[in-house]
C-alpha positions as CSV (number, residue, x, y, z in Angstrom):
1,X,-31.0,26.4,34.4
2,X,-28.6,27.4,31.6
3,X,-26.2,25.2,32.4
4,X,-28.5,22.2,33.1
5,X,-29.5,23.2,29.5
6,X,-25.9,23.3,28.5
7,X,-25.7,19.4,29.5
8,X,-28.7,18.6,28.0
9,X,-27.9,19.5,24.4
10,X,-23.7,18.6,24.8
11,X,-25.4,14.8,25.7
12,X,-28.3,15.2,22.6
13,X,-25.7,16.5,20.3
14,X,-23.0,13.5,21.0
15,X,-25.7,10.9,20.7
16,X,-26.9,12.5,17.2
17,X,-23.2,12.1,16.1
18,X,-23.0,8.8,17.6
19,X,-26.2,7.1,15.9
20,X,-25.1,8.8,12.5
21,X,-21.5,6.9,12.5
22,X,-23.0,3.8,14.0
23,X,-23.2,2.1,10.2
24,X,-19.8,3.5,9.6
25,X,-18.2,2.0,12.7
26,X,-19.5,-0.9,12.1
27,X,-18.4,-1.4,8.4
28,X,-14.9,-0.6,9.5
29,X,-14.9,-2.8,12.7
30,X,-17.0,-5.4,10.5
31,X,-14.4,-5.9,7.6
32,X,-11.4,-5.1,10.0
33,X,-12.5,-8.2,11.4
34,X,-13.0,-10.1,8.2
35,X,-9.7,-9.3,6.7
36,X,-7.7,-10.3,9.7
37,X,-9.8,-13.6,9.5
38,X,-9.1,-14.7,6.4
39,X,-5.5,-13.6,6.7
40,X,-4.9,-16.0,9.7
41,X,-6.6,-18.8,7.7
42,X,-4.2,-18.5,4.5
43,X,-0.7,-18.1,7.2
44,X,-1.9,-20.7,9.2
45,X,-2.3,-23.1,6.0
46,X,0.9,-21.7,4.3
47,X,3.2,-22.1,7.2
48,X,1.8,-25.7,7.6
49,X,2.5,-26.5,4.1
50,X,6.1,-25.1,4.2
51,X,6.2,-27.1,7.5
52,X,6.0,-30.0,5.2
53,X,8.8,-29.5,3.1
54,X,11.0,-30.2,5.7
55,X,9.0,-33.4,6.8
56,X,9.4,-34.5,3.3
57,X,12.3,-33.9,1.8
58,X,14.6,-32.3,4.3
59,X,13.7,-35.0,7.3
60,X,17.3,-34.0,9.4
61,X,16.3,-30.5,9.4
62,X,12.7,-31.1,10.5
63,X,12.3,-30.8,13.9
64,X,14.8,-27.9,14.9
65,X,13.0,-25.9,11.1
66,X,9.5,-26.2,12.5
67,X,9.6,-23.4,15.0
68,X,11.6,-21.4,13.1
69,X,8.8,-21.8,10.1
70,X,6.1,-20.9,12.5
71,X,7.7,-18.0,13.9
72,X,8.7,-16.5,9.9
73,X,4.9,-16.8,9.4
74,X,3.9,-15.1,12.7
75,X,6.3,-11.9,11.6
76,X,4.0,-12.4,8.7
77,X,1.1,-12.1,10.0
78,X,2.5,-9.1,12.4
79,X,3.3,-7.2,8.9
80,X,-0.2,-8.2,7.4
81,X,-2.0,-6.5,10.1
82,X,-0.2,-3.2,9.8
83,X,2.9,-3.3,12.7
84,X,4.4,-0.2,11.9
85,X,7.6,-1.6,13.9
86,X,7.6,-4.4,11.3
87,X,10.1,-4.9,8.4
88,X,9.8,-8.1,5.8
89,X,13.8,-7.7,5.4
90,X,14.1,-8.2,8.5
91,X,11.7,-10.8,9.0
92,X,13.0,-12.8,6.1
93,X,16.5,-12.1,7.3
94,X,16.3,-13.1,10.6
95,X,14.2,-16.5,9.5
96,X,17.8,-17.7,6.9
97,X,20.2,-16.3,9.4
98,X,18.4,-18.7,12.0
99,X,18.4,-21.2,9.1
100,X,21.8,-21.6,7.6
101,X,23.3,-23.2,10.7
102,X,21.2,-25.7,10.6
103,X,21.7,-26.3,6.8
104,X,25.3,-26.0,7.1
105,X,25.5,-28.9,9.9
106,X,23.2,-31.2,8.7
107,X,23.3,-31.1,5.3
108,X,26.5,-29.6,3.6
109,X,28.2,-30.9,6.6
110,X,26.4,-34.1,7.9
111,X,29.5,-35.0,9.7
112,X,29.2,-32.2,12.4
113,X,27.0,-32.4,14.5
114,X,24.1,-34.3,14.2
115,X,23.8,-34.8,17.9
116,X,21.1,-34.1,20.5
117,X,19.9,-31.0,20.5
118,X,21.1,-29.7,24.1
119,X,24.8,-31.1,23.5
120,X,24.3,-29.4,19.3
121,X,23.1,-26.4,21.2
122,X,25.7,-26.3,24.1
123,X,29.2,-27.0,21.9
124,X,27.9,-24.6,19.1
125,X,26.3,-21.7,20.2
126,X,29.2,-19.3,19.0
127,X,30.1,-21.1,15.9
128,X,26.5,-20.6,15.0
129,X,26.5,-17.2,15.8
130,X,29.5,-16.9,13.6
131,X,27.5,-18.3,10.7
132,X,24.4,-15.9,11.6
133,X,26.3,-12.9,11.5
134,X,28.6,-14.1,8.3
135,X,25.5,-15.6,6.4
136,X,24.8,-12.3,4.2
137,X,28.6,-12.1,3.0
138,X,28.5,-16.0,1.7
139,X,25.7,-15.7,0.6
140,X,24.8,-19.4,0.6
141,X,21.1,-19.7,-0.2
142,X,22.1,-17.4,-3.4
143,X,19.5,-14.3,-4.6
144,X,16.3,-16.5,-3.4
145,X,16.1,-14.7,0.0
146,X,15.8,-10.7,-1.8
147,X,13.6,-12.5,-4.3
148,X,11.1,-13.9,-1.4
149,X,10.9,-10.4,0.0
150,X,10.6,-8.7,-3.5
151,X,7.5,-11.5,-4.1
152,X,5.8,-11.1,-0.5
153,X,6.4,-7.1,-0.8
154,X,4.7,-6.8,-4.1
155,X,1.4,-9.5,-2.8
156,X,1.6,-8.1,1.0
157,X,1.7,-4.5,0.1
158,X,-2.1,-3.4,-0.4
159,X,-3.4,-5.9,2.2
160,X,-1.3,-4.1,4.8
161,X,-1.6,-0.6,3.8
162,X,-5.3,-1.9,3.9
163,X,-5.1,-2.9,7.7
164,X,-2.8,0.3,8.7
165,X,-5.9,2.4,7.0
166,X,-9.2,0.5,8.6
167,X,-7.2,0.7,12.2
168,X,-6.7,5.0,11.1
169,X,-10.5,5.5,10.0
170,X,-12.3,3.5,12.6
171,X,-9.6,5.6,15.2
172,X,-10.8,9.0,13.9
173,X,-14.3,7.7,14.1
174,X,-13.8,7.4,17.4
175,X,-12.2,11.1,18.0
176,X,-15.0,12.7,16.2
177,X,-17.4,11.1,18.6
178,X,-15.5,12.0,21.4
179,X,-15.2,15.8,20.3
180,X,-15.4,18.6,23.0
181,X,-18.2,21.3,22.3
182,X,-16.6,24.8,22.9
183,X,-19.0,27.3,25.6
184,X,-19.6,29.3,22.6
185,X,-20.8,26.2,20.4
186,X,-23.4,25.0,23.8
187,X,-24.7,28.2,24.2
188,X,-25.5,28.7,20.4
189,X,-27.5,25.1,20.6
190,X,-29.6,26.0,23.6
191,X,-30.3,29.6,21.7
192,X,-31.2,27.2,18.8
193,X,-32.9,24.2,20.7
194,X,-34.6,25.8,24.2
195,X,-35.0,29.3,24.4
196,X,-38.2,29.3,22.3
197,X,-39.6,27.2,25.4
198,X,-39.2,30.3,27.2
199,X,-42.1,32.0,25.4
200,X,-44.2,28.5,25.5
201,X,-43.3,27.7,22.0
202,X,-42.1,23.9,22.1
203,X,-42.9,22.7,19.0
204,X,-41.3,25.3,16.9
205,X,-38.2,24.4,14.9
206,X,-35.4,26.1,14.3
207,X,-34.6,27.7,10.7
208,X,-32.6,25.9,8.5
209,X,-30.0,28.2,8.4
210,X,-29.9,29.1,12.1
211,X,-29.1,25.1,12.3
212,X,-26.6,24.8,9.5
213,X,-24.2,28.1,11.3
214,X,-24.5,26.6,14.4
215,X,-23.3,23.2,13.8
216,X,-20.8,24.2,11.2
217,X,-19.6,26.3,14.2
218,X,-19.9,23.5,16.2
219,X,-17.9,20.8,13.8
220,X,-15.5,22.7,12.4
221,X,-13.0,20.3,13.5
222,X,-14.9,17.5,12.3
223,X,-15.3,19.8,8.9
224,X,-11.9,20.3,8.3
225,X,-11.6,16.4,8.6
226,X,-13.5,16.1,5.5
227,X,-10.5,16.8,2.2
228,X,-8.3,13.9,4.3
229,X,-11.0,11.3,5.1
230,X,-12.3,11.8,1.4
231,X,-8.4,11.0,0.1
232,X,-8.4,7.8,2.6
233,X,-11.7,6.6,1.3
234,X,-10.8,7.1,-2.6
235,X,-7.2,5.2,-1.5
236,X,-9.4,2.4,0.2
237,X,-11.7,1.7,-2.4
238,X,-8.5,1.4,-4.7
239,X,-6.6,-1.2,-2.2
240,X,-9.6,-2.6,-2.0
241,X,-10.1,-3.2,-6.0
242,X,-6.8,-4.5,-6.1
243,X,-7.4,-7.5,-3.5
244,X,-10.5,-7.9,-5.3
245,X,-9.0,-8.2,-9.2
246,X,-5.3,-9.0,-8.0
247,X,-4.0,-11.5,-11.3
248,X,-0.8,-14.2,-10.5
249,X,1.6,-11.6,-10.5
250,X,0.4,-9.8,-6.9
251,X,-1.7,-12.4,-5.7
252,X,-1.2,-12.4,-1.5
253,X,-2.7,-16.2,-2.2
254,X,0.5,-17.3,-4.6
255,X,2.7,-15.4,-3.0
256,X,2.5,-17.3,0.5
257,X,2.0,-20.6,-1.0
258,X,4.7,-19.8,-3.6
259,X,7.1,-19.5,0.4
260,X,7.5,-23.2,0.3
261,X,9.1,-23.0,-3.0
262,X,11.3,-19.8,-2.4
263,X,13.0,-21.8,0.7
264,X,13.1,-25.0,-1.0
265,X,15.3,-23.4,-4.4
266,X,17.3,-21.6,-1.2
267,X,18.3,-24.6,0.4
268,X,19.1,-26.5,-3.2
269,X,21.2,-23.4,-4.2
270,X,23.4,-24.3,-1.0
271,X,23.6,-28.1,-1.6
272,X,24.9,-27.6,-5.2
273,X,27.8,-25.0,-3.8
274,X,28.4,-26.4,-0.4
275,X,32.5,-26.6,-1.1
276,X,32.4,-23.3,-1.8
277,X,30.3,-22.5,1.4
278,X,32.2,-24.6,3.4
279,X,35.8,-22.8,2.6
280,X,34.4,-19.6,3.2
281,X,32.8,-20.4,6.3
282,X,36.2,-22.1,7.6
283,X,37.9,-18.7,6.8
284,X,35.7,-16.8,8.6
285,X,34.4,-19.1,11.5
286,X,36.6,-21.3,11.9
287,X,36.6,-25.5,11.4
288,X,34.5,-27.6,13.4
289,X,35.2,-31.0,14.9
290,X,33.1,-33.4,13.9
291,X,30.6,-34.9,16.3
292,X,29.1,-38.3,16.7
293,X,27.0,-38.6,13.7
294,X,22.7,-40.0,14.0
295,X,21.9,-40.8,10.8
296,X,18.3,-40.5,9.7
297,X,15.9,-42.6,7.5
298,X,16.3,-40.3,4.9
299,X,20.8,-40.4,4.7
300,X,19.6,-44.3,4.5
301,X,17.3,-44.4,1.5
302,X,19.4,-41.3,0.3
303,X,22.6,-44.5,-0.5
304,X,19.8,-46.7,-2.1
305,X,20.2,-45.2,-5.5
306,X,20.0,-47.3,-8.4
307,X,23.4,-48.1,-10.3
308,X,22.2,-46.7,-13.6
309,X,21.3,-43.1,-11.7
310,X,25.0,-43.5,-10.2
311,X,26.4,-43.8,-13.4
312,X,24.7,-40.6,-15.0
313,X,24.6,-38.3,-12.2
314,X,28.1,-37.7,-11.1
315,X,29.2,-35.7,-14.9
316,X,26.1,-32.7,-14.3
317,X,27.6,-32.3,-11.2
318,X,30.5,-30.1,-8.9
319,X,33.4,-32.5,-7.7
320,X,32.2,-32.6,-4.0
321,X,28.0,-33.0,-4.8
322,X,27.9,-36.8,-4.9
323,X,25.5,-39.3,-6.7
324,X,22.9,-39.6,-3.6
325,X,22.9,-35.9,-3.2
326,X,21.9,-35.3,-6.7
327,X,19.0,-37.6,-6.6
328,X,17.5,-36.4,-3.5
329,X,17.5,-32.9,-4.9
330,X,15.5,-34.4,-8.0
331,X,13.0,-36.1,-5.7
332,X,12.7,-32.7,-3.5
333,X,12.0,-31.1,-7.5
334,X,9.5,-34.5,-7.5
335,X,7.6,-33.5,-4.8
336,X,6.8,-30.0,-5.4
337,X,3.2,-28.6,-5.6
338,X,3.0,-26.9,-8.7
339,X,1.6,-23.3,-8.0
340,X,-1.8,-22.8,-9.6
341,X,-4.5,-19.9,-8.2
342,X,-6.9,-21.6,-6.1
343,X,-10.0,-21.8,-7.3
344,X,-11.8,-22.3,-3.5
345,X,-13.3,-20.6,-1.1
346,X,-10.0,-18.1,0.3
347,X,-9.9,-16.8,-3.1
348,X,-14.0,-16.0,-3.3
349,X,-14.1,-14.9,0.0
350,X,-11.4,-12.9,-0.6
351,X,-12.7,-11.0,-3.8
352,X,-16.1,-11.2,-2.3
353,X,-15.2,-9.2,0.7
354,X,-13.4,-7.0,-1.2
355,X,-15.9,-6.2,-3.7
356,X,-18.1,-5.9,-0.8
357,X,-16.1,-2.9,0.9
358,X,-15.6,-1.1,-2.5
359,X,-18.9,-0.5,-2.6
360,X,-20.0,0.5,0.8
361,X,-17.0,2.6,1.7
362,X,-17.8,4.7,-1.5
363,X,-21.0,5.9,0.6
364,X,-19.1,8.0,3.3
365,X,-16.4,9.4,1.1
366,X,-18.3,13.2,2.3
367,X,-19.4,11.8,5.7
368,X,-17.7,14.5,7.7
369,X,-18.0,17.2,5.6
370,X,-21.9,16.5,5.1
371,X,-22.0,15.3,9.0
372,X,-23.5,19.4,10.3
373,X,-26.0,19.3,7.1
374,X,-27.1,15.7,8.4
375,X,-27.5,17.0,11.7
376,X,-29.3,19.7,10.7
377,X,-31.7,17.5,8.6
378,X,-33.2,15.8,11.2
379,X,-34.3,19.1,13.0
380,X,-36.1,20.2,9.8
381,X,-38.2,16.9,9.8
382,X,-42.1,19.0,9.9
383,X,-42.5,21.5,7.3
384,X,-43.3,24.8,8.7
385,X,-44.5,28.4,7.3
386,X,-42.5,29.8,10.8
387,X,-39.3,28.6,12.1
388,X,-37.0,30.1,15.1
389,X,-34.2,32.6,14.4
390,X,-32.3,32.5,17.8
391,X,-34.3,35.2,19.0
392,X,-38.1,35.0,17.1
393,X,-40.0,33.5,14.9
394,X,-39.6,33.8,11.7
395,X,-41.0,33.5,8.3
396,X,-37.5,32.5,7.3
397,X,-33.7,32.6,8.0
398,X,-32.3,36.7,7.1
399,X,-28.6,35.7,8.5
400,X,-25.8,34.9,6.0
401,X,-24.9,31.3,5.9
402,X,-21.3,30.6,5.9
403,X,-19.2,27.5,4.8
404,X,-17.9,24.6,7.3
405,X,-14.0,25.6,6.9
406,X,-12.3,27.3,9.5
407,X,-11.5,30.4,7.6
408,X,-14.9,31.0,6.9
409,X,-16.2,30.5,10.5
410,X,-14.7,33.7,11.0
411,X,-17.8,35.4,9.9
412,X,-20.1,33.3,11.3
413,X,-22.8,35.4,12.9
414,X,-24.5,32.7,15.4
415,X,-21.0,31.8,17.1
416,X,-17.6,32.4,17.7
417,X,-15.0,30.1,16.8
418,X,-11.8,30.2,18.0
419,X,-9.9,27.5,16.7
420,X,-10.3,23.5,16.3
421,X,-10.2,20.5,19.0
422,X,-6.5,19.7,19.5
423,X,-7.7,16.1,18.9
424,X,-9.4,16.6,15.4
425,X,-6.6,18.4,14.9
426,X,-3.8,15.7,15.3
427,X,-6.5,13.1,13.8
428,X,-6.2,15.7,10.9
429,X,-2.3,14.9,10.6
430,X,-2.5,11.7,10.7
431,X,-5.1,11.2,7.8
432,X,-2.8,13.6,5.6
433,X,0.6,11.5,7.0
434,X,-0.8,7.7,6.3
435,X,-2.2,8.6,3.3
436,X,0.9,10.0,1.3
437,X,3.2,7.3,2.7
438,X,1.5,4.6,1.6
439,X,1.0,5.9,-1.7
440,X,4.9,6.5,-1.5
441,X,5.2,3.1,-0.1
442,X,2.7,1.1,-2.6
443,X,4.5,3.8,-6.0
444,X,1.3,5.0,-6.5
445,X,2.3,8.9,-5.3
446,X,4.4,9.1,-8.4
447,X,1.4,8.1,-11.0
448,X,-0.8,9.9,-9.4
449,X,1.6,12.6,-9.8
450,X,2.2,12.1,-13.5
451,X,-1.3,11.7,-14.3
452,X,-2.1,15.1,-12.9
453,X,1.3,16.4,-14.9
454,X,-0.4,14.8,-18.1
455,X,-3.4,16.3,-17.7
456,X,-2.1,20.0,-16.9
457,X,0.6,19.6,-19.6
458,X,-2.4,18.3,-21.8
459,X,-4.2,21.3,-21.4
460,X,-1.3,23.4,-22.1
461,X,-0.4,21.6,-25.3
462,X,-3.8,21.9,-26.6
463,X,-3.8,25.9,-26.0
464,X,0.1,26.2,-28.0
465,X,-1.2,24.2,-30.9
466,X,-2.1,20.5,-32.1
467,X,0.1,17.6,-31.4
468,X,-0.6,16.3,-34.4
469,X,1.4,19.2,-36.1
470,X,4.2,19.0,-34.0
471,X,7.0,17.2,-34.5
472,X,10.2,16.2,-32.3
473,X,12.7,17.7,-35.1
474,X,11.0,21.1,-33.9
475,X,11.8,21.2,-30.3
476,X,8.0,19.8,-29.6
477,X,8.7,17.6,-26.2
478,X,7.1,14.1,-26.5
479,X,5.3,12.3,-24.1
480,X,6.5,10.2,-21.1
481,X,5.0,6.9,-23.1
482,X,6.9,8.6,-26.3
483,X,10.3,8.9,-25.0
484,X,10.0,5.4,-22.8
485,X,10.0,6.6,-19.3
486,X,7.8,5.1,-16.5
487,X,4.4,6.4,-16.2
488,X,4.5,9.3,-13.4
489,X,8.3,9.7,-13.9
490,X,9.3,13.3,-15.4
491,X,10.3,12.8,-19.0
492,X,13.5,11.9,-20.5
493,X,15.9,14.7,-19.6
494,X,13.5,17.0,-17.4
495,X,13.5,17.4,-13.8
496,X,9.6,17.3,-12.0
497,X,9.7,20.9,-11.9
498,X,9.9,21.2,-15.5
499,X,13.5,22.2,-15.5
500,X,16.0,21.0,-18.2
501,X,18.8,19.0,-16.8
502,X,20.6,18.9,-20.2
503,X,19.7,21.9,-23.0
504,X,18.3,20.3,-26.2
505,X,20.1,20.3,-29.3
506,X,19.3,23.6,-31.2
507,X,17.9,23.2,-34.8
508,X,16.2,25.4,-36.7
509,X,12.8,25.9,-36.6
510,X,9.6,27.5,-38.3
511,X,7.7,30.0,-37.1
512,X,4.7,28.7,-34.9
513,X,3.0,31.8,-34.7
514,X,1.6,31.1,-38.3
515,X,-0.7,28.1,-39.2
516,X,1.5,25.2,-39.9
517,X,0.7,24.3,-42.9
518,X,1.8,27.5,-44.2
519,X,5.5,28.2,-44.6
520,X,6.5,31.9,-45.9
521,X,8.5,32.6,-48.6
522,X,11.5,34.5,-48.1
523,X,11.6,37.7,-50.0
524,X,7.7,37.4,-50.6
525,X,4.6,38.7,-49.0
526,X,3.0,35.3,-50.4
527,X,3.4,31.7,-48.5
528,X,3.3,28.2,-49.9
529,X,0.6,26.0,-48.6
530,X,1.5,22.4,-47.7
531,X,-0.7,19.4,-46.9
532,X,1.2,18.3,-43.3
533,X,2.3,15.2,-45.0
534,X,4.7,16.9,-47.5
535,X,5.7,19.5,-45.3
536,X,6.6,16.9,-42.6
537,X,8.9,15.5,-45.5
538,X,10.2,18.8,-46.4
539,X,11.6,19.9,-43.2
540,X,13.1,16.4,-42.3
541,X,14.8,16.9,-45.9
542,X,16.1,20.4,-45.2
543,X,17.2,19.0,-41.8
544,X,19.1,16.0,-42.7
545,X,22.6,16.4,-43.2
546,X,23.7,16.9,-46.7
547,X,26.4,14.3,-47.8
548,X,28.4,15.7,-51.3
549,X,28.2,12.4,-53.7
């Protein structure tokens, strides 16, 4: 009977914990899936509008630069969504390493190669993979690939740290449900739930405080769970303000639309130094024979340039760039779409689902550390003179009621708890592990940090003495926003332990053990009285070096 018992309240228990993390599951799951939505709509339309540069303006590179556009934006979309095995180095590495080969044949070198693509592919394969592996030494698309991943890191970086922390929470969501209920933790329920049936009391309830020891006892696990899920929510709600109020300089939008650019200025910057690209690849790689050549439409309207552009372009530019080349770069310039924030619906449905999180994730910051009390509540539902103490009824609860941590389960005097589930306690970890890397990852660690530096060293500084009677000349040490530094760095000569790294220069100071507008006079029992004005004057006088005339 006890054990059938035993089942009874393991299954009520789950189903409670179940039904109260419904609305939670399904605010993660919900936007999880709204994010990832509207992140595949704005890749799929960047990568087709990249896709058109090539079609436009670089038409000898357009077939062989689709797939390697469509596969750049799917390592995109693979960061985006939180792969922890992703890099956008690598990504954007790998995309102009696959690039420049194609560049160098068919446009710094239109001579080579502009064959089918089995016979390209078959004669060229390690000449190619001579210019892959070389392409970071010459350097041919210039700074524009560091400068594409500095853009997209900036943009990407809260929308991923976003996904990496919706997959976390809706995972430890999942653990807590899943929890195992210690013997000890059962048999205090059924004490608490069922053994008043025993003496034909069924409709009894429990006391309050009986309730709240027992499933404190029971959920310590999913207590202790409560500091790092609080530190997750607060860092949600802040990614999620960011997406929601992000201005040109971060926008995710810009950034990918602002791709087409980046790889347009790339390929310009190796047009305009292709003699110097082609020596050093000839170095390195080798010469190539040239190939039977199949001109496109574009090398044929390319040679229709007027005689009044041929006249002006060859002076503004390198020896080898010739007329035609010049004024296809200016038409590529032509056609560009000039970057402006969208005003449609990405951008609103962006903010609005941002906003939207923000405020609901805000309600479950305490949700496991309020989850036994919640529990509880819905045992307490009729008001009663008499409630059930484990072992009578009551007029109320004489026992001591202890707090949800582990360390102070230890005198809990319905149960004995041992120690936490093993899963809790890796789902624990994890919370504390994501959480501090991505602050690391996003530079937030390092304000957060300095804020909490500011406001202990605040305190501090207000205790010594007022700032406003302090001066620099004294040995007073001025602020990080004084001295220049970054916010959250340690100031100007000072480790973040407070340690000097190189001693200040020694003057002389008053005494700041009197009030500083009094300075004593030597030989005297009196003091002068200054207003801080003129005594500010007077010590900077006294301090200045003294120059005979």
């Amino acid at each position: 009977m006890e054990d059938s018992y035993m089942a009874a309240v393991r299954s009520e228990t789950q189903q409670k914990m179940r039904s109260y993390s419904f609305e939670l599951k399904y605010l993660i799951a919900g936007h999880i899936k709204a994010y990832q939505e509207h992140f595949e709509m704005l890749l799929s339309f960047t990568s087709n509008l990249t896709s058109t540069l090539f079609d436009s303006a670089y038409s000898a590179l357009a077939s062989d630069c689709r797939p390697l556009v469509f596969q750049l934006f799917t390592d995109i979309k693979r960061h985006l969504s939180g792969d922890s095995n992703s890099s956008l180095e690598s990504v954007v590495r790998r995309f102009y390493n696959d690039l420049f080969p194609l560049v160098y044949r068919r446009l710094l070198n239109p001579g080579i190669g502009q064959m089918s693509v089995r016979t390209y592919n078959s004669l060229s394969t390690s000449h190619d993979d001579c210019l892959r592996m070389t392409r970071r030494d010459v350097s041919p698309f210039g700074p524009h690939p560091r400068l594409l991943v500095s853009s997209l890191s900036r943009a990407l970086g809260p929308g991923r740290a976003l996904s990496r922390l919706l997959r976390l929470a809706g995972e430890v969501v999942n653990a807590t449900e899943k929890a195992t209920l210690s013997r000890d933790c059962l048999r205090g329920l059924v004490r608490m739930q069922y053994c008043s049936h025993c003496r034909g009391l069924t409709l009894i309830r429990p006391c309050t405080g009986l309730c709240i020891n027992i499933m404190r006892g029971c959920l310590v696990g999913v207590s202790e769970l409560g500091g790092p899920w609080g530190s997750l929510v607060v860092l949600l709600q802040r990614l999620a303000a960011t997406l929601a109020t992000s201005s040109n300089h971060n926008s995710m939008e810009l950034a990918l639309l602002a791709v087409r650019h980046h790889v347009n200025d790339a390929i310009l910057h190796a047009q305009l130094h292709g003699p110097r690209i082609t020596a050093t690849v000839e170095k390195v790689c080798g010469s190539q024979a040239a190939g039977p050549v199949m001109m496109g439409p574009q090398s044929t309207t390319v040679h229709t340039t007027t005689s009044a552009n041929l006249e002006r372009s060859p002076a503004t530019l390198p020896p080898s760039v010739g007329p035609p080349v010049h004024r296809r770069l200016r038409l590529q310039s032509r056609r560009s779409f000039p970057l402006k924030g969208s005003r449609g619906e990405k951008s609103g449905n962006l903010k609005k689902i941002s906003r939207e999180f923000e405020g609901s994730i805000q309600r479950y910051q305490w949700f496991f550390t309020e989850l036994p009390e919640m529990l509880c509540e819905s045992e307490m539902e009729v008001e009663q003179h008499t409630c059930w103490s484990g072992q009578d009824v009551v007029e109320s609860y004489a026992g001591r009621v202890v707090g949800n941590t582990l360390k102070a389960q230890r005198e809990n005097p319905e149960l004995t708890v041992r120690n936490t589930d093993p899963v809790l306690k890796g789902a624990k970890q994890r919370l504390e592990q994501l959480t501090q890397e991505l602050l690391v990852e996003l530079g937030w660690a390092s304000k957060v940090r300095g804020r909490v530096e500011e406001e202990e060293g605040g305190s501090a500084h207000t205790e010594g003495g007022s700032g406003d009677d302090c001066d620099d000349e004294d040995g007073c040490e001025a602020s990080g926003e004084e001295s220049g530094d970054e916010p959250g760095d340690a100031p100007s000569g000072r480790s973040p332990e407070g340690k000097d790294r190189t001693p200040p220069r020694r003057r002389p100071v008053l005494p700041h053990l009197l009030p500083p507008t009094q300075v004593p006079v030597k030989g005297s029992a009196h003091t002068m009285t200054f207003e801080p004005l003129t005594l500010l004057s007077l010590l900077l006088f006294l301090l200045s070096p003294w120059e005979p005339r």
